[in-house]
C-alpha positions in Angstrom: 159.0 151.8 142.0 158.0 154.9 140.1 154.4 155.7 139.9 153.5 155.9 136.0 150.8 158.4 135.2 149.6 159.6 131.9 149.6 162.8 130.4 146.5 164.2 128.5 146.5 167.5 129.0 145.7 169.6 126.4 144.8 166.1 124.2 140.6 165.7 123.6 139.7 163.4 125.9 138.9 159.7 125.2 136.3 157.5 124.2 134.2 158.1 127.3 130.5 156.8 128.5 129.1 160.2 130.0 126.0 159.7 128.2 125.4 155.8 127.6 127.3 154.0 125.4 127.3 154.6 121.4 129.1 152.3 118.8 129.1 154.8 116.2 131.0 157.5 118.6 133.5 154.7 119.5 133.9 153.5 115.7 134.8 157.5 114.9 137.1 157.4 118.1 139.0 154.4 116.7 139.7 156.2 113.2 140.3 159.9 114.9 144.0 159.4 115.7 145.2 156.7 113.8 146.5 158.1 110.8 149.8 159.1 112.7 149.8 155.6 114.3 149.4 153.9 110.4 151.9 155.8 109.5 154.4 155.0 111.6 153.9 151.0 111.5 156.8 149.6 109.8 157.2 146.4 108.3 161.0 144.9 108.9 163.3 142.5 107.2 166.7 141.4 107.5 169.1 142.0 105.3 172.2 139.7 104.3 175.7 140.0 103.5 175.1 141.6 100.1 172.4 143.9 101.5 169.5 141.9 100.0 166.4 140.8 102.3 166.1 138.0 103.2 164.1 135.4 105.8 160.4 136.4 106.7 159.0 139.5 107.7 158.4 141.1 111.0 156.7 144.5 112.8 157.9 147.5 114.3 156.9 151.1 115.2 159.1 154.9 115.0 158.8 156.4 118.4 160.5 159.7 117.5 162.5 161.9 114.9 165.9 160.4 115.5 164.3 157.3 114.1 164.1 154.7 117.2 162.1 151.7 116.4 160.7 149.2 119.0 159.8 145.9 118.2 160.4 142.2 119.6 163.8 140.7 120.8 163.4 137.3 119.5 163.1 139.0 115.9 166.3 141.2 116.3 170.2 141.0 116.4 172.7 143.7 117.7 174.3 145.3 115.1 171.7 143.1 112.5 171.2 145.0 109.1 167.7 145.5 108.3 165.5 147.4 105.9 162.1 148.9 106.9 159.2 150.0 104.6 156.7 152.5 105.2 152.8 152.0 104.7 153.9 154.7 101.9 156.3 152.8 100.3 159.7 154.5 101.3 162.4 152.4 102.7 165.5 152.7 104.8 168.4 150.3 106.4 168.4 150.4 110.4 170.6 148.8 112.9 169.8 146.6 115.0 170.3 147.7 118.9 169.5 146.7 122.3 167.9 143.3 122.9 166.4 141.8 126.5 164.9 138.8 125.8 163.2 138.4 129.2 160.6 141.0 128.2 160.8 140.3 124.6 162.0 144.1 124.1 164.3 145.2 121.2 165.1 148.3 119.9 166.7 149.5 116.1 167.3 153.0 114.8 167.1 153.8 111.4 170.4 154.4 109.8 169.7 156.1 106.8 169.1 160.2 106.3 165.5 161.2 105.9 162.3 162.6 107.9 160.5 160.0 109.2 156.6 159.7 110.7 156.6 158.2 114.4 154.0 157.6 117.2 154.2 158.9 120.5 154.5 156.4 123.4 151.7 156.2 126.1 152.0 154.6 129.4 150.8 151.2 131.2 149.9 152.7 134.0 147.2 154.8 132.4 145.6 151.5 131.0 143.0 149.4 132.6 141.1 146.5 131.7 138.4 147.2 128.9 140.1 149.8 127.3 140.4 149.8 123.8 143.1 149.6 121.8 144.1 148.8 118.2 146.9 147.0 116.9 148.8 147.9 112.9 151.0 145.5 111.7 152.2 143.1 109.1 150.6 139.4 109.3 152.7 136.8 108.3 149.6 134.6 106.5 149.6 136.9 103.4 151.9 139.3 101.7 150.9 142.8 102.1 153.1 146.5 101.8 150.4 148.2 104.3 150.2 147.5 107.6 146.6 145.9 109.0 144.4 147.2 111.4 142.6 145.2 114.2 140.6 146.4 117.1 140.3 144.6 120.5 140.5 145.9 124.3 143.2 145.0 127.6 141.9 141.9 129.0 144.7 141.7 131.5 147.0 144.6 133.1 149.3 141.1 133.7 148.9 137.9 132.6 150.6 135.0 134.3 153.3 135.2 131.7 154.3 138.4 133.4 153.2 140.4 130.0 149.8 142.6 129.1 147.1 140.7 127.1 145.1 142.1 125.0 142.3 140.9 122.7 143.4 142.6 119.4 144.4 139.1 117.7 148.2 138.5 116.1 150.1 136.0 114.5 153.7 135.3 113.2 154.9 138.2 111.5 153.0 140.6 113.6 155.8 139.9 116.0 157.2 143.7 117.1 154.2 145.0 115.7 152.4 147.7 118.1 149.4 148.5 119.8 147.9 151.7 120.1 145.0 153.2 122.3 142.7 155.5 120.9 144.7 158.5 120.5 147.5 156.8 118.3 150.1 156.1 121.3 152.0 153.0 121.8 151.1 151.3 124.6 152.8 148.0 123.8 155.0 145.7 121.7 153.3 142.1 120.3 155.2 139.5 121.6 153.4 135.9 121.5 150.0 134.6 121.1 148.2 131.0 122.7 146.1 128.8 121.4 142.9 131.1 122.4 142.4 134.2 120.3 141.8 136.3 123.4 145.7 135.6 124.1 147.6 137.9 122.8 150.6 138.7 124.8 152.1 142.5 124.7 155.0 144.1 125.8 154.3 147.0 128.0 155.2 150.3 126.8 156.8 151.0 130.2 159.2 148.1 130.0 160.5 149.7 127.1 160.9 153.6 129.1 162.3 152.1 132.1 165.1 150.4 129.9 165.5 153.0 127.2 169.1 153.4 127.3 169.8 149.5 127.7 167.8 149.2 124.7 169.9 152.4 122.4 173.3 150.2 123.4 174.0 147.1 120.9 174.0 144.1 123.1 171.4 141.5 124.5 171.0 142.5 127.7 170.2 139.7 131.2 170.5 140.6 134.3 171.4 143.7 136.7 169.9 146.1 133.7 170.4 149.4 134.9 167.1 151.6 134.8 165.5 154.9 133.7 164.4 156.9 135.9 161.5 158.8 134.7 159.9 161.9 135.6 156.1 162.1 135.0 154.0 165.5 135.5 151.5 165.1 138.1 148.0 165.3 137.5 148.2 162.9 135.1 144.6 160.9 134.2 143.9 157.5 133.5 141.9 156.1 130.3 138.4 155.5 130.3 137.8 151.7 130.1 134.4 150.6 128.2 132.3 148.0 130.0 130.7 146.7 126.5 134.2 145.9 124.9 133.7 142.3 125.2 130.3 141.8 123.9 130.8 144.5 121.2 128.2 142.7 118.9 125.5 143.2 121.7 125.4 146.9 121.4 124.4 146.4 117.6 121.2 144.3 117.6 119.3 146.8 115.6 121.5 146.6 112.8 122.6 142.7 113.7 118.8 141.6 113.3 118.0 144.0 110.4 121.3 142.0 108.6 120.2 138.9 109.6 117.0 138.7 107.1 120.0 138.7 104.3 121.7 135.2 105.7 120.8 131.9 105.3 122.5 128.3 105.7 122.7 126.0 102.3 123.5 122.0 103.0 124.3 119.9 100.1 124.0 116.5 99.8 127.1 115.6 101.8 125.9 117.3 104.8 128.5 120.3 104.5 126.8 123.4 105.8 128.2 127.1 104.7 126.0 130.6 104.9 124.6 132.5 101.3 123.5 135.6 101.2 120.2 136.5 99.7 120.3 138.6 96.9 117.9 141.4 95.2 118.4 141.1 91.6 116.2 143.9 90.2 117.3 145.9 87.4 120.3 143.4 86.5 118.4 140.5 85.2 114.7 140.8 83.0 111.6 141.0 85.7 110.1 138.1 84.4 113.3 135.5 85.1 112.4 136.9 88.7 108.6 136.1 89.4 108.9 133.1 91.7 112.0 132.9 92.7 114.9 133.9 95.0 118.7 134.1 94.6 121.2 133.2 96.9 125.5 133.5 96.4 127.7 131.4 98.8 130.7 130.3 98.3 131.6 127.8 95.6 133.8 125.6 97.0 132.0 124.0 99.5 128.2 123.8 97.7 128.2 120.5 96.3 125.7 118.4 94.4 121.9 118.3 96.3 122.3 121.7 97.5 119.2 122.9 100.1 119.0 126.4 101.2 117.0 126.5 105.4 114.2 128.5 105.7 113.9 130.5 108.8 111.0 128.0 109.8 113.9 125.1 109.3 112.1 123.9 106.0 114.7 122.5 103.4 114.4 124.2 99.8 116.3 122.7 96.7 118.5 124.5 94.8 119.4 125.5 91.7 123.5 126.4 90.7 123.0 128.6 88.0 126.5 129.9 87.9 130.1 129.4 89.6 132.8 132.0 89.5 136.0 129.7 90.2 138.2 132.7 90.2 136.3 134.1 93.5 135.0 131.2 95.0 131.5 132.0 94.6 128.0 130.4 93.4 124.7 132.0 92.5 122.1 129.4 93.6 118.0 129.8 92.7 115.5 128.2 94.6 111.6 128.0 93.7 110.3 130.3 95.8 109.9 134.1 96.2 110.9 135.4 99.7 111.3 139.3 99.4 114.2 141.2 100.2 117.3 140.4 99.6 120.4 142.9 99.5 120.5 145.1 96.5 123.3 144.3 94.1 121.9 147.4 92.0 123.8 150.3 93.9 126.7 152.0 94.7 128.8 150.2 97.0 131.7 151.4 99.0 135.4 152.9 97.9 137.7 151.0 99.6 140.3 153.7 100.9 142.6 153.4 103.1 140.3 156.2 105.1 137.6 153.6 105.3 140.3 151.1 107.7 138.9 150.8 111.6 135.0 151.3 109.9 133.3 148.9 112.6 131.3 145.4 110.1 129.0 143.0 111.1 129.1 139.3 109.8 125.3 138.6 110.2 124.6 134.7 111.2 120.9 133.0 110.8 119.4 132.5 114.4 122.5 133.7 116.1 124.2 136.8 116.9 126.3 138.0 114.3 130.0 138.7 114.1 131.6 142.3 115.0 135.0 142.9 113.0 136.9 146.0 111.7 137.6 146.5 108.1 141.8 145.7 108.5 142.7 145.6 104.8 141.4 146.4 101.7 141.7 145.6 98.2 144.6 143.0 98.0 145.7 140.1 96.1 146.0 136.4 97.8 148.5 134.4 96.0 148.8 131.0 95.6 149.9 128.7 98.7 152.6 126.4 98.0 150.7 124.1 100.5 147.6 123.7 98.8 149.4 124.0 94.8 153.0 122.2 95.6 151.7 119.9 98.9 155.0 122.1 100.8 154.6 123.4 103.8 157.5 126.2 103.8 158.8 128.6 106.1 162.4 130.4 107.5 165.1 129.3 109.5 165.1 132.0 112.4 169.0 131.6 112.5 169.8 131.9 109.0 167.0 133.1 107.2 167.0 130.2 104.7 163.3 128.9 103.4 162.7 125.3 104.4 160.2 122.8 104.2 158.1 122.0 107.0 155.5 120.0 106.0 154.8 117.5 103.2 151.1 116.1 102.2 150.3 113.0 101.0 149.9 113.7 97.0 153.0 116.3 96.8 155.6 113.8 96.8 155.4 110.7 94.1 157.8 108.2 95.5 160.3 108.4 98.3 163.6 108.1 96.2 166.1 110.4 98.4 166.7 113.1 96.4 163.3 114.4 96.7 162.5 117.2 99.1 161.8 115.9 102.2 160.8 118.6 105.9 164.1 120.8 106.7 165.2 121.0 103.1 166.0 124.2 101.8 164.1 126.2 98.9 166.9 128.1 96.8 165.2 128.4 93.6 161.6 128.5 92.1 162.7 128.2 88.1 165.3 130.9 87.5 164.3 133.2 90.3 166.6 132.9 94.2 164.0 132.5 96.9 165.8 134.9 99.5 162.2 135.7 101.1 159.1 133.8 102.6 157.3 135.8 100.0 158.9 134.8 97.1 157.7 131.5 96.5 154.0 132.0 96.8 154.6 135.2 94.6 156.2 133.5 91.7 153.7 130.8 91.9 150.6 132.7 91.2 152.1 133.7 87.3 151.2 130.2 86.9 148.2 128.3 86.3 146.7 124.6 87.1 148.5 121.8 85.4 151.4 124.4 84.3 154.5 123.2 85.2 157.6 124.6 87.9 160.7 123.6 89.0 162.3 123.8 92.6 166.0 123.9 93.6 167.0 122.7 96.8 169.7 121.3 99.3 169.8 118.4 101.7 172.0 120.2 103.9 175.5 120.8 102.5 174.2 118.5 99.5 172.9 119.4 96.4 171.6 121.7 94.6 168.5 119.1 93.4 165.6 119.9 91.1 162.3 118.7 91.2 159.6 119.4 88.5 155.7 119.7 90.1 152.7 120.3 88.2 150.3 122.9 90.0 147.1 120.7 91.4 145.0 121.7 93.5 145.4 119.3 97.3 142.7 119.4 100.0 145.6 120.4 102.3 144.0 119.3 106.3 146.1 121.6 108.5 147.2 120.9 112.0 145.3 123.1 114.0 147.6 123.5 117.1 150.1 124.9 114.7 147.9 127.3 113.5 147.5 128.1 116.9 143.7 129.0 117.0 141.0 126.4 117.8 138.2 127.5 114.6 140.4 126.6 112.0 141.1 127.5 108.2 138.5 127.7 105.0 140.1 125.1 102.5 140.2 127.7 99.9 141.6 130.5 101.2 143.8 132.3 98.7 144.4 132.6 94.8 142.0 135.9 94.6 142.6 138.7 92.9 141.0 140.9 95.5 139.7 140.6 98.7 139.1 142.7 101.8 140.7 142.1 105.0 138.4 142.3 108.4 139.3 141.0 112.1 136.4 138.7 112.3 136.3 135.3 114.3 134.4 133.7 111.3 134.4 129.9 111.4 135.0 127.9 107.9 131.5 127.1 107.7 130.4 130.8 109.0 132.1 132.0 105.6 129.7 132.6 102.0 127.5 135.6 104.0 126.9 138.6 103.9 129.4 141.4 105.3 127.9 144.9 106.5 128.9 148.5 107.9 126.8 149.8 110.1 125.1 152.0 107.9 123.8 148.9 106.1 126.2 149.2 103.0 127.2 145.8 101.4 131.2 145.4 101.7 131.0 142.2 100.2 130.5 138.0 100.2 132.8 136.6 103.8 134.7 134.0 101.6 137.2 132.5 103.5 138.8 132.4 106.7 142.5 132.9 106.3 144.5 132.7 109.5 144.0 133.6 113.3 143.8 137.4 112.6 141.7 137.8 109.3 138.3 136.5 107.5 138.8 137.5 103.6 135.7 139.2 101.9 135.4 139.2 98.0 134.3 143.3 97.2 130.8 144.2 96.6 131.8 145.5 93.0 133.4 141.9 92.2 129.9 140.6 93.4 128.1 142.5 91.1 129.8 141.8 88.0 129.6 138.0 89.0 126.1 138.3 88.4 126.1 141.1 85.7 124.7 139.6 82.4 123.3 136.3 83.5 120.6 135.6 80.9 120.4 131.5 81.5 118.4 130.4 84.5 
């Protein structure tokens, strides 16, 4: 077997530890050569008959100017039409190519004309456990047309499945989607995840050279797969792992205990425990309404009635809700006592650009070590669930791309008469509009408001079309958890928001209402929910502010 070596010559050299480890040079390292890597992330759907997408959506990344694409075999078909987006918008049919399932490893080539940003590959063999790496893709929990970034490191060079793990976490719909070391080069392909969040299960890049001509011929490929034979330069180096990569929050405690005096935990009368973040509201509200007092916002949802904020000494404090902001989930809550400090809503907070993706956060915890994400996703709407507004669990048939029901919970359905939808019908219509996509229900749901009225078309296999009328209520949806395949589990109330941010972190539901930090010490915002396995959902610092802009009744 062919040695594989990497080439870096004449390439700055990587993240390296030559004089002690520094979190700041690794954060600048992670942004440094990723804008070619963003770029070239492509977000992939199939397209019918007629040429219009349908099913759900999947990942991929250009390799090169002729406009290869590698991505995941069990999302592609030889000789499948597809369309694929740009993180700028542009989009283009491609062809579905070679397929070998045993690795997971597809290939497609874009079919239309046109100049096209791609990534260069890197090699497996120049990896090693602890090197870092950074995945940019397209999530399947929420609808978004730029790609998301999350930063991990190789845990395994092989895992027993026979594929490279790495810690940079995925879900559905990151399928195909790539992973990139720190100079922007492919070094794999996401392929499946486990229940842990540490499992995520890549393609090596090399599987993908040795069979590159397999891959350009249309066909699904099994055994006695003829192979590359590839010619490396010698002299080739190795990357540089970093021994901290697994305990990134350690590195921080500085700025993790400075954070911390800005977290605290509120229980309400039920028991149910969620963070607030204390809050300096000088020069918003009238000195006076201040004297005596602190301020505290968490997230509305779960502070119920006999709400108690914990001192640091473990003292109980009653509180006082002096406003809820239903639209973003949050609560400003008073108690009777001045603390000092508190975060400084009174400022200018950060911009949100795409240039600000990879910028290393910290989720602050009381008496704990906080959690270390990267800012993924920024400014984006999360539309309505159809699980938590229609009691429908939905998702696509991976043969025919059709929307089906999944799942039904308990208040969704009103009596068991036949014709209503029942798990593997199928979703045609939401009111006038065809529902050829995963997205387009949730989509068309949030132009609609509580106790408003829609109406579903469906078919009981070769039967129908049937109608059903809901009403939009809101349904404390409980979630199986090994579906979801991670072990912390989903907020309750984790979407209808205008805007949110996106970060990587490993927040638990009850972790969520905190503060959320750069390492500077600028406020990005109120943690608010966690979504799915790959993201935590912040509500902006400039939302925050106008939340409490104006308050004159305490």
């Amino acid at each position: 077997m062919i040695l594989l070596l990497l080439c870096l010559q004449g390439i700055r050299p990587a993240f390296a530890q030559t004089e002690g480890f520094s979190g700041e040079k690794l954060e600048q390292e992670v942004k440094l050569n990723l804008k070619k890597a963003y770029a070239a992330s492509v977000r992939i759907v199939n397209l019918d008959a007629n040429q219009q997408a349908v099913g759900g959506y999947f990942s991929g990344v250009v390799v090169d100017a002729d406009g290869y694409i590698l991505t995941a075999a069990h999302a592609v078909k030889p000789n499948g039409s597809y369309l694929v987006t740009f993180p700028d918008g542009r989009s283009f049919k491609a062809k579905g190519l070679g397929v070998i399932h045993s690795i997971d490893a597809a290939m497609m080539q874009i079919s239309d004309k046109g100049k096209w940003p791609f990534a260069k590959m890197g090699w497996t063999a120049a990896l090693a456990v602890n090197v870092p790496c950074v995945s940019i893709s397209y999530p399947g929990s929420f609808y978004a047309n730029k790609p998301t970034l999350r930063f991990g490191y190789v845990a395994e060079m092989k895992h027993n499945t026979g594929f490279m793990r790495s810690t940079c976490l995925m879900e559905p719909g990151d399928s195909g989607g790539p992973l990139f070391d720190l100079k922007g080069r492919v070094i794999g392909i996401h392929s499946r995840v486990s229940v842990s969040v540490t499992s995520n299960m890549e393609v090596p890049i090399d599987e993908f050279r040795k069979y590159w001509t397999a891959l350009k011929t249309p066909a699904v490929h099994t055994s006695f797969i003829p192979e590359d034979k590839v010619n490396m330069k010698k002299n080739e180096e190795m990357l540089i792992a970093v021994s901290q990569m697994p305990d990134l929050i350690s590195n921080f405690k500085e700025q993790d205990n400075r954070f911390q005096k800005n977290v605290f935990t509120v229980l309400d009368s039920n028991q149910v425990s969620i963070l607030a973040a204390l809050v300096d509201l000088n020069g918003l509200v009238s000195p006076a309404v201040l004297k005596g007092k602190s301020f505290f916002i968490s997230k509305s949802s779960m502070v119920g009635p006999g709400a108690k904020v914990e001192m640091v000494d473990g003292s109980l404090i009653p509180a006082k809700v002096i406003r809820r902001d239903e639209e973003n989930d949050l609560v400003l809550l008073q108690i009777p006592q001045e603390i000092g400090g508190g975060i400084n809503l009174n400022k200018t907070f950060p911009s949100y650009t795409v240039d600000q993706l990879g910028n290393f956060l910290i989720s602050p915890k009381p008496k704990a070590s906080g959690e270390f994400s990267v800012l993924g996703n920024v400014k984006l709407g999360m539309p309505k669930s159809p699980a938590r507004y229609l009691g429908l669990g939905v998702s696509y048939n991976q043969d025919d791309y059709k929307i089906v029901v999944t799942g039904l919970f308990p208040t969704s359905v009103e009596n068991e008469k036949s014709e209503d939808i029942a798990v593997k019908d199928v979703l045609t219509k939401i009111n006038d509009r065809p529902l050829l996509t995963i997205n387009d229900l949730p989509e068309e749901l949030s132009k609609f408001e509580l106790n408003q009225s829609i109406t579903l078309e469906y078919a009981k296999g070769k039967a129908g079309p049937y109608t059903k009328t809901f009403v939009l209520k809101l349904r404390d949806v409980q979630e199986d958890k090994s579906k979801d395949l991670f072990l912390e589990g989903k907020s309750s109330r984790r979407d209808n928001f205008k805007e949110v941010l996106v970060h990587d972190a490993k927040l638990k539901p009850s972790e969520c209402g905190g503060p959320l930090f750069d390492l500077k010490g600028d406020f990005y915002g109120i943690n608010i929910a966690r979504l799915s396995r790959t993201s935590s959902l912040a509500i902006p610092a400039p939302v925050v502010l106008n939340f409490v802009k104006g308050i004159t009744a305490f």
